[in-house]
C-alpha positions in Angstrom: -5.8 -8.3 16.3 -8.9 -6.1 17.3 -11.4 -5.0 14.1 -10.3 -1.6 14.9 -6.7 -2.0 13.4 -7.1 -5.5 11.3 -6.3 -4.7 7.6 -10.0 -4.5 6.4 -10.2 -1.6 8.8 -9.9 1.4 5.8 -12.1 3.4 4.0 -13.4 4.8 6.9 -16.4 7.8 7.2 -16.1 10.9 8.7 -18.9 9.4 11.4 -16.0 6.6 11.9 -13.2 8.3 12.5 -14.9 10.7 15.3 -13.6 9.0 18.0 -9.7 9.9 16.9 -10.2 13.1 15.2 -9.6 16.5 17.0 -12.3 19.5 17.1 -10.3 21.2 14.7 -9.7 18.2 12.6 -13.3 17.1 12.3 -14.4 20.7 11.2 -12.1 20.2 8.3 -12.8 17.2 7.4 -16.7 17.9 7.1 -16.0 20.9 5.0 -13.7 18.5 2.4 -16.1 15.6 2.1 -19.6 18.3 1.8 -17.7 20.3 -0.1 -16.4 17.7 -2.6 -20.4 15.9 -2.2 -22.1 18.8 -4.2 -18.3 19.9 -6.2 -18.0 16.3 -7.5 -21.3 16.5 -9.9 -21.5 19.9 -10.6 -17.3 19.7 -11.9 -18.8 16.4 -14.4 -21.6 18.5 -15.7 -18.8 21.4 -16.5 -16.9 19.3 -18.3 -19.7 17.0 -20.0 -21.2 20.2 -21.5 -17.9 22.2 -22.4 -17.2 22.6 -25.5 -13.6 20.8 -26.0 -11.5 20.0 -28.7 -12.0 16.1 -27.8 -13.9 13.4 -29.4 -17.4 12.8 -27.7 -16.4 9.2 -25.9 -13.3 11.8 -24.5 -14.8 14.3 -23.0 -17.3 12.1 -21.7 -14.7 10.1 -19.8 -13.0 13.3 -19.1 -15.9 14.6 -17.1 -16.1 11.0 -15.5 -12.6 11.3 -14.4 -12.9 15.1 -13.5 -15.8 13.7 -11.3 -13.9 10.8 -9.6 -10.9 12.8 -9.2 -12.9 15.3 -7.2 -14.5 12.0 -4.6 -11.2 10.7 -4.4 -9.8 13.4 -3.3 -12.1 14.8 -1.4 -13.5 11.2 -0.1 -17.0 12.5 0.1 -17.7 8.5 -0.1 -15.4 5.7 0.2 -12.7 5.6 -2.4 -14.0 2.3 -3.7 -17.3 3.3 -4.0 -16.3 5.9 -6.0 -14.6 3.9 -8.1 -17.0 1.7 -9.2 -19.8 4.7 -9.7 -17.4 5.8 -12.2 -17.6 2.3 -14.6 -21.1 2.5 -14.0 -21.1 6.3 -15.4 -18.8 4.7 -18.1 -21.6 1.9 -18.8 -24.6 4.2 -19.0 -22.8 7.0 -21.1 -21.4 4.7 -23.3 -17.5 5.7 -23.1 -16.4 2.4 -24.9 -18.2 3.6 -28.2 -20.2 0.8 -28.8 -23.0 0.2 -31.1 -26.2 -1.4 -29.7 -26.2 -4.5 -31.8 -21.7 -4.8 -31.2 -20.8 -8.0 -29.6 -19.5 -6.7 -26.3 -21.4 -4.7 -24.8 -20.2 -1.5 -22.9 -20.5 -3.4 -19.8 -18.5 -6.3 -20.6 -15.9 -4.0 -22.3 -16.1 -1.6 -18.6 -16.4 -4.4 -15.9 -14.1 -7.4 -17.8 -11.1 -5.8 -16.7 -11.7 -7.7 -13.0 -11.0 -10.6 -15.1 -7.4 -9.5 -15.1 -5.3 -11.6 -13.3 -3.7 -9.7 -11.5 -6.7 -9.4 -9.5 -6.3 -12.9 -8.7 -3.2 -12.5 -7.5 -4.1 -9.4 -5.2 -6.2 -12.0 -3.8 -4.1 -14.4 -3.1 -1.7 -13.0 -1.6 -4.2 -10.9 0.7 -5.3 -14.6 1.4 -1.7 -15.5 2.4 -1.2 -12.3 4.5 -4.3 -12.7 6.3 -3.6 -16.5 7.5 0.3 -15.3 8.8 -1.7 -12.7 10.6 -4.2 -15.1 12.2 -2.0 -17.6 13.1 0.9 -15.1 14.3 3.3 -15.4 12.2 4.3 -12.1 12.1 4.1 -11.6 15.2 7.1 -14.4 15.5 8.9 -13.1 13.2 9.1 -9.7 14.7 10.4 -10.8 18.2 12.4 -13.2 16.0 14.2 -9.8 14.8 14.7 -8.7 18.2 15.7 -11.2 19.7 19.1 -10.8 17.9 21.9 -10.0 20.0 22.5 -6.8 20.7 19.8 -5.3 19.1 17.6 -4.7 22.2 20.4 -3.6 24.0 20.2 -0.2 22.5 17.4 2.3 21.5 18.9 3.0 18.0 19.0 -0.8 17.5 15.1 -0.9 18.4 14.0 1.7 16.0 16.1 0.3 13.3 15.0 -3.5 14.0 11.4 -2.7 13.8 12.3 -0.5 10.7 13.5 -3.3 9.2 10.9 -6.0 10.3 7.9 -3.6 8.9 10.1 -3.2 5.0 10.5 -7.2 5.3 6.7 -7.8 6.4 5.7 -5.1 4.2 7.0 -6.7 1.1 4.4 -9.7 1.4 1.6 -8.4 3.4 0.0 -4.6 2.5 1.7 -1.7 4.3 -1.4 -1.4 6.9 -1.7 -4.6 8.0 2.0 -4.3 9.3 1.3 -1.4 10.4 -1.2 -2.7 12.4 0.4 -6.2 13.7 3.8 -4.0 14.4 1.8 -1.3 16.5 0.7 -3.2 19.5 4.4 -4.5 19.8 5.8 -1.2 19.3 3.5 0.2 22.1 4.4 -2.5 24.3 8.1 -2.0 23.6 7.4 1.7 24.6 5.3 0.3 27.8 8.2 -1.6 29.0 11.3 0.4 28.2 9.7 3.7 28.6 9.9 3.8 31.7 13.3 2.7 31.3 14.9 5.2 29.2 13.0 8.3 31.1 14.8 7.1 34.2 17.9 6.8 33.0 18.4 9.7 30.8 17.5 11.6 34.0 13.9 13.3 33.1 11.2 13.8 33.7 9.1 14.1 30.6 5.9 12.0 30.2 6.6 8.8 28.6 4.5 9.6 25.6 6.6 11.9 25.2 10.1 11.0 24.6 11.5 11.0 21.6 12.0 7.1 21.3 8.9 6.4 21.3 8.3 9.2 18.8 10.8 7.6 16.3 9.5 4.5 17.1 6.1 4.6 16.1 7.3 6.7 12.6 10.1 4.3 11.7 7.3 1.4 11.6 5.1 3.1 9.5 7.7 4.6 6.9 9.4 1.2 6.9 6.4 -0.3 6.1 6.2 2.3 3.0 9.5 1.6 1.8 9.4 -2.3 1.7 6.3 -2.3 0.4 8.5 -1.3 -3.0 10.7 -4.4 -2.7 7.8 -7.0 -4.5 4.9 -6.3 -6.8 2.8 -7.6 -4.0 4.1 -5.4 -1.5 1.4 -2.4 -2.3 -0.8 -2.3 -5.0 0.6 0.9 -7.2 3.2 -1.7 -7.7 0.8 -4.0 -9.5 -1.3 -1.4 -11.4 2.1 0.4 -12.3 3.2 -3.6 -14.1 -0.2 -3.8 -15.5 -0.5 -0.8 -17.5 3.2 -1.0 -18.6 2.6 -4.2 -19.6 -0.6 -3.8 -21.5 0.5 -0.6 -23.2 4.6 -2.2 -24.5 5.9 -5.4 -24.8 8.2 -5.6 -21.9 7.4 -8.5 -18.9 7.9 -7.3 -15.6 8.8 -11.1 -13.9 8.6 -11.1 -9.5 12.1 -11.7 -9.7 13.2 -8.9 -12.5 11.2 -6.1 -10.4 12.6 -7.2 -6.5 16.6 -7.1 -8.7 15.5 -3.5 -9.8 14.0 -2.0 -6.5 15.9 -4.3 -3.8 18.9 -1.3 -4.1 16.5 1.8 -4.7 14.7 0.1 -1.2 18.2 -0.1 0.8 19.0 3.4 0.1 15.5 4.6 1.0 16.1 2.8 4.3 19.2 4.1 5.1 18.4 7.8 4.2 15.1 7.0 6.4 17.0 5.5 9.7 19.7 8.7 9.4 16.7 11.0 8.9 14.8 9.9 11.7 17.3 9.4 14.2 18.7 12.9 13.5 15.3 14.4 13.9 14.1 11.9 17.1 17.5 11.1 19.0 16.6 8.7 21.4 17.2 10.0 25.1 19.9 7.7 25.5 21.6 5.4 23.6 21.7 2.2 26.0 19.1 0.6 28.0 19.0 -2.3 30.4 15.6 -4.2 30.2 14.6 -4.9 26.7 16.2 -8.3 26.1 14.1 -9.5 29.0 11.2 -8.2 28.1 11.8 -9.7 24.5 12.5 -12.8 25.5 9.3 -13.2 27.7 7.7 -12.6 25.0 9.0 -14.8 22.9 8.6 -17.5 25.6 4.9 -16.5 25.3 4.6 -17.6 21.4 5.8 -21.1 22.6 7.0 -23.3 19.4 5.6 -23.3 16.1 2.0 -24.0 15.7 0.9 -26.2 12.9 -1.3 -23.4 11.5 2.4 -21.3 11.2 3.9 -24.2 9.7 1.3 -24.5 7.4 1.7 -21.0 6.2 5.1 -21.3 6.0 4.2 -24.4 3.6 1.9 -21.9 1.6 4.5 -18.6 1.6 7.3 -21.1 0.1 5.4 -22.4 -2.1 4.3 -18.9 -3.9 7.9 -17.5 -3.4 9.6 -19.8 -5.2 7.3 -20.0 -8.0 7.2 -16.1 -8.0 10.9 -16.1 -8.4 11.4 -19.5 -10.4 10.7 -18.0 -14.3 13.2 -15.2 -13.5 16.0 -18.1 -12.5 15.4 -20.0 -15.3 15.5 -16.7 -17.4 18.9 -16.3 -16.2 20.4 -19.5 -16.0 18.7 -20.6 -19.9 17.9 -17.4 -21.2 14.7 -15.4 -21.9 14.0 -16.7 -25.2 14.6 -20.2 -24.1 11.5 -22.4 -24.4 11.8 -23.5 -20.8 11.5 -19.8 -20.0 8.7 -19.5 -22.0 6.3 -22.5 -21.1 7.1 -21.2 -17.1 6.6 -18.0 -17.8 3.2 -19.0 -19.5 1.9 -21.4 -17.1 3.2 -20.0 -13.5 2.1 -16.0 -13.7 2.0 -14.5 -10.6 -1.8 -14.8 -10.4 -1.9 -17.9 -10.7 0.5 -19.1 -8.1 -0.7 -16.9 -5.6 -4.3 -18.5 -6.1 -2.7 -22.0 -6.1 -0.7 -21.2 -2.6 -3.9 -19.4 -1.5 -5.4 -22.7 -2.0 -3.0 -24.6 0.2 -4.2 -22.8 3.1 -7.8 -24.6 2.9 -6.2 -28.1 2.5 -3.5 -28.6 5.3 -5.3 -29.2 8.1 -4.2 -28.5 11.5 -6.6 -30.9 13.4 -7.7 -33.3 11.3 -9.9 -35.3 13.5 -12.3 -32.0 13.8 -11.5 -31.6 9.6 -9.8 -27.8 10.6 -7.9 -26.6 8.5 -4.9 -23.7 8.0 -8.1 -21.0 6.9 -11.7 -20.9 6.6 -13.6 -18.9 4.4 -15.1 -16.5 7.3 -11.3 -15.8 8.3 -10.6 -15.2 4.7 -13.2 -12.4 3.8 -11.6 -10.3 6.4 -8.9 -9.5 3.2 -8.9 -5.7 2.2 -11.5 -6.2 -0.4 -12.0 -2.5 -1.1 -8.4 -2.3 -2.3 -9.3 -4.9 -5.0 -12.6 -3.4 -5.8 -10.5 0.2 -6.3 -8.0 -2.0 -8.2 -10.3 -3.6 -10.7 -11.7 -0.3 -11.7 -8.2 1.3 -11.6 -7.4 -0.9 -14.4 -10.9 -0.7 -15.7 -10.5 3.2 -15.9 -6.8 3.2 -17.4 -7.3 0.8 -19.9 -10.2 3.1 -21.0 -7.7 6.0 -20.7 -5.6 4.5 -23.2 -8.2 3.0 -25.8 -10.1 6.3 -26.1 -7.1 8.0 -26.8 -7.6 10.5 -23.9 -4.3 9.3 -22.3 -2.6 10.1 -25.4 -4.6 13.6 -25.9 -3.3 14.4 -22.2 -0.1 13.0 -22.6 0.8 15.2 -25.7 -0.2 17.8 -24.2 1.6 18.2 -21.7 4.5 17.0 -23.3 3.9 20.1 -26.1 3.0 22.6 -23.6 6.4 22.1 -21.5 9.0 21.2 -24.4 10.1 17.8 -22.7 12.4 16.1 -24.8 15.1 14.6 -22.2 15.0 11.6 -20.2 15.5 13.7 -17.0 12.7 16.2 -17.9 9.8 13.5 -18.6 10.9 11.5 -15.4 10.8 14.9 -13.4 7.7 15.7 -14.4 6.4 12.0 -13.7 7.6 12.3 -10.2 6.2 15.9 -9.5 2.3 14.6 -11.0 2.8 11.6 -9.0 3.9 13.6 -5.7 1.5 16.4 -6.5 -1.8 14.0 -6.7 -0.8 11.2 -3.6 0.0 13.8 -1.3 -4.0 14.4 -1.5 -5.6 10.7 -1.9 -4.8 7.0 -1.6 -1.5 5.8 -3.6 -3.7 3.3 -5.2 -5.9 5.9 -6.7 -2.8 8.3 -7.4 -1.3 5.6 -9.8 -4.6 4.8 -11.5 -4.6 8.5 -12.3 -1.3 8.7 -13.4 1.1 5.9 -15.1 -1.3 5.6 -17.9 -0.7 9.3 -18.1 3.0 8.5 -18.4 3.6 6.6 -21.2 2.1 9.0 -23.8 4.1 11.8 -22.1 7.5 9.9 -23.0 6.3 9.2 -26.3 5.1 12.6 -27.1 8.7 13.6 -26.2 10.2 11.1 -28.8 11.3 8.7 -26.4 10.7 4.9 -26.1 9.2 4.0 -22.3 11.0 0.7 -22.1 14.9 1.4 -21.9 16.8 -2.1 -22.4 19.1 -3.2 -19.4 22.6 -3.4 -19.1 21.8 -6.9 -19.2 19.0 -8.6 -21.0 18.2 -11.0 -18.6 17.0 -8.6 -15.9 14.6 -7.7 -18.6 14.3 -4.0 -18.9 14.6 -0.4 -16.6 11.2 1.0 -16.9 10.7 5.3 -16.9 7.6 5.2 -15.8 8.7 3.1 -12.8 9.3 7.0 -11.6 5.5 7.7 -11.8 4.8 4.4 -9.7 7.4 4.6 -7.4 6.7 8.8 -6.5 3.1 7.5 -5.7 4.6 5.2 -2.8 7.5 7.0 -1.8 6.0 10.1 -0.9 5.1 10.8 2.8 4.7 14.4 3.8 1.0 13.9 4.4 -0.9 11.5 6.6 -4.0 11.2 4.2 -2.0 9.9 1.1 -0.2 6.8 2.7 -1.9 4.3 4.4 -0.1 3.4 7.0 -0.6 6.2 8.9 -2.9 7.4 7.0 -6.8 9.2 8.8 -8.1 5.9 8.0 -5.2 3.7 8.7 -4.0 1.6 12.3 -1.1 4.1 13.2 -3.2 7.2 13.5 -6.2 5.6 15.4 -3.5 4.3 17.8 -1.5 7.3 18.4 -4.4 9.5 18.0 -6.2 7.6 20.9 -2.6 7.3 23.1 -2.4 11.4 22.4 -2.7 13.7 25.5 -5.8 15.7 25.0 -8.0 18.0 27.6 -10.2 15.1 28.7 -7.6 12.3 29.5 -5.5 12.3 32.8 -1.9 11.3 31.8 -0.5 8.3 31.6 -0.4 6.3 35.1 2.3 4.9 36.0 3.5 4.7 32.1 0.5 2.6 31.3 -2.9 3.3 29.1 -4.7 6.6 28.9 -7.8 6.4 31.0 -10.6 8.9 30.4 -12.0 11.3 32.9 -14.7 13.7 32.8 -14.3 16.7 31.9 -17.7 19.4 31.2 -20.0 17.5 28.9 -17.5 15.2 27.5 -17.8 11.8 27.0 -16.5 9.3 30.0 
């Protein structure tokens, strides 16, 4: 995988993103991060100085928040950087409330919330992800999916396999790194059968443009969107949305309690997506000859398994069934077993991720050289600005909550609008949560907004943990609406990763694009750049 497209390829500057960025689209995007440069401080002094009905350590983190809001959205600098900026604001102006002789200090109060664990199980799992991507895991298990009969047969079956193969990879490793693994297979798919399907559904339109290749390329970035729901791992709103729930009631959200809740919500989305994007991108034809052979090749190419896949394989298993193992035993002995209990204690999902993370640096695959299934240099290439915004996304929402200002917001709204229905509070969830992601990372749309949540349903007299049908698939969380919006939504490119301005599916289309000074594609292969005035060559 090139560094262009490899998963530690976000958070990109304007100076970055040049080379795949039209005339038109570069203007705007200078005008939204200089704009939100010199907006960002001037909108904190506004609110620091205003005179608000708020307690001091609230309107100071108001004007913190109005500030970060303003970056993030605007991504005057990248979105982690912002985030942290905003805990050091929250150090230096003293938002925990601290006295200068307390214990903590506002600093320990501000920055111990990277102690959380699920940090450590972002980690890990970014760890695991990383080594199926340097070894090719994925890359096997894609063809794998192919390779089933029939399914390369037919162009409907192609855009539906690799639908399916970027919600199944995108459950385990972040939604742009499958992206970017599924996009050089997807553009060799359109390489080889391009040519294909423009011969036999008789035209002649430029491969890059057909329609199968169109659905193609979108059915592996929204699949990636909507598997990345299926796990708590799968995208990191998932894990912020469990760690303020959990911090603010007493419900558990287990691995194996949240994939039983969104493994239906997931299917439908699926479905509703394949129907949806066939309708809008019916392939040219509906048979083609070619694709199993190309497939197969290859497939022939990956050869057997390498010990570094079996290794991983090792690793995966390992954290899969201990993610899953406290919600069996909760279902064959009960939740309020002590079996349950000690498990459910010892084997948090932080923990085994860092264990199975772990395995990767002890089963070697040479031992005679002492190599092993990772090195540390091939694990720093994790996404560590998604952890950084993480960290501080807790950091900022658990500050939220214990200066009351989530409360203060929460009750207002709630006042304001009348809400006093289940339907009316999870509406209004789901229109903040679409409203804000549509305009920044989903990361930084749930930090924003699920602390937001919970004092909204309370305000409106209603309890944010609804019990089950059943008490062993523990509870149906409302403000799973508020998480769930934050991923779900795709109308805009710069809210969702995957193909988001930053993210491996634009660069890659962008840079395949027709545009004034590239010749078309020869013979159904690369673009190649001519000259064209003072262009670039």
């Amino acid at each position: 995988m090139t560094d262009d497209v490899r998963p530690g390829g976000t958070y990109k500057t304007l100076a970055e993103q040049r080379e795949v960025l039209t005339p038109a689209e570069e203007r705007f995007e200078r005008i939204r991060q200089t704009a939100g440069l010199f907006l960002g401080p001037i909108v904190f002094l506004i609110m620091f100085f205003l005179p608000l009905p708020l307690e001091p350590n609230q309107q100071t983190l108001a004007a913190v928040l109005s500030f970060t809001i303003v970056y993030w959205l605007s991504e005057a600098i990248p979105i982690p950087v912002t985030a942290v900026i905003a805990l050091a604001l929250c150090v230096v102006l003293n938002v925990p409330d601290v006295g200068p002789d307390a214990e903590d200090a506002p600093g320990d109060i501000v920055f111990g919330s990277f102690a959380d664990p699920t940090i450590f199980l972002f980690i890990g799992a970014f760890i695991i992800a990383q080594a199926m991507i340097t070894h090719g895991l994925d890359r096997r298990f894609a063809f794998r999916i192919l390779s089933l009969p029939g399914v390369a047969k037919s162009t409907y079956g192609v855009i539906i396999a690799f639908g399916a193969i970027a919600a199944l990879i995108s459950a385990f490793i972040s939604n742009t790194a499958t992206a970017a693994m599924l996009l050089p297979i997807g553009l060799g798919m359109m390489g080889a059968l391009g040519g294909l399907v423009s011969e036999q559904s008789d035209t002649n339109r430029d491969v890059s443009r057909l329609r199968f290749g169109t659905a193609l390329m979108l059915m592996i970035s929204y699949g990636a969107g909507v598997g990345g729901l299926l796990t708590p791992i799968g995208t990191p709103p998932n894990l912020i949305g469990i760690s303020f729930i959990e911090a603010e009631t007493d419900a558990t959200i287990t691995f194996f309690s949240w994939v039983v809740a969104a493994a239906p919500i997931c299917l439908l989305m699926f479905v509703a997506l394949c129907v949806i994007l066939l309708l809008l991108n019916r392939p040219e034809v509906r048979r083609i000859s070619g694709a199993e052979e190309y497939v197969n090749e290859e497939r022939a190419k990956l050869g057997s398994l390498s010990r570094g896949e079996r290794n991983t394989l090792i690793a995966f298993g390992a954290a899969v069934t201990l993610w899953v193992l406290p919600g069996v035993i909760a279902l064959i002995f009960g939740d309020e077993s002590a079996i349950y209990s000690v498990i459910l204690s010892r084997l948090d999902e932080g923990t085994v991720a860092i264990f199975a993370a772990g395995l990767l640096f002890l089963l070697p695959v040479d031992w005679s050289e002492r190599r092993f299934t990772m090195n540390w240099n091939e694990a720093v290439r994790i996404d560590w600005g998604t952890i950084i915004l993480f960290g501080s996304g807790i950091a900022l929402g658990t500050l939220l909550s214990e200066t009351g200002l989530a409360g203060v917001i929460g009750t207002g709204i709630a006042e304001t609008f009348g809400f006093t229905s289940l339907l009316a509070v999870s509406a209004v969830s789901a229109i903040i949560a679409i409203l804000i992601s549509e305009t920044t990372s989903n990361t930084a749309s749930a930090t924003i907004v699920v602390p937001i949540v919970i004092p909204i349903a309370n305000a409106a007299g209603l309890d944010p943990v609804i019990p089950g049908p059943r008490r062993r698939i523990r509870r149906v969380l409302r403000v799973h609406d508020a998480r769930l919006h934050a991923a779900e939504r795709r109308c805009l490119r710069l809210g969702h990763d995957p193909h988001n301005q930053d993210g491996p599916l634009r660069h890659l289309l962008r840079r395949d694009r027709a545009r004034p000074d590239r010749a078309p594609y020869p013979d159904h292969g690369p673009p190649r750049r001519v000259r064209v005035g003072r262009g670039r060559g």
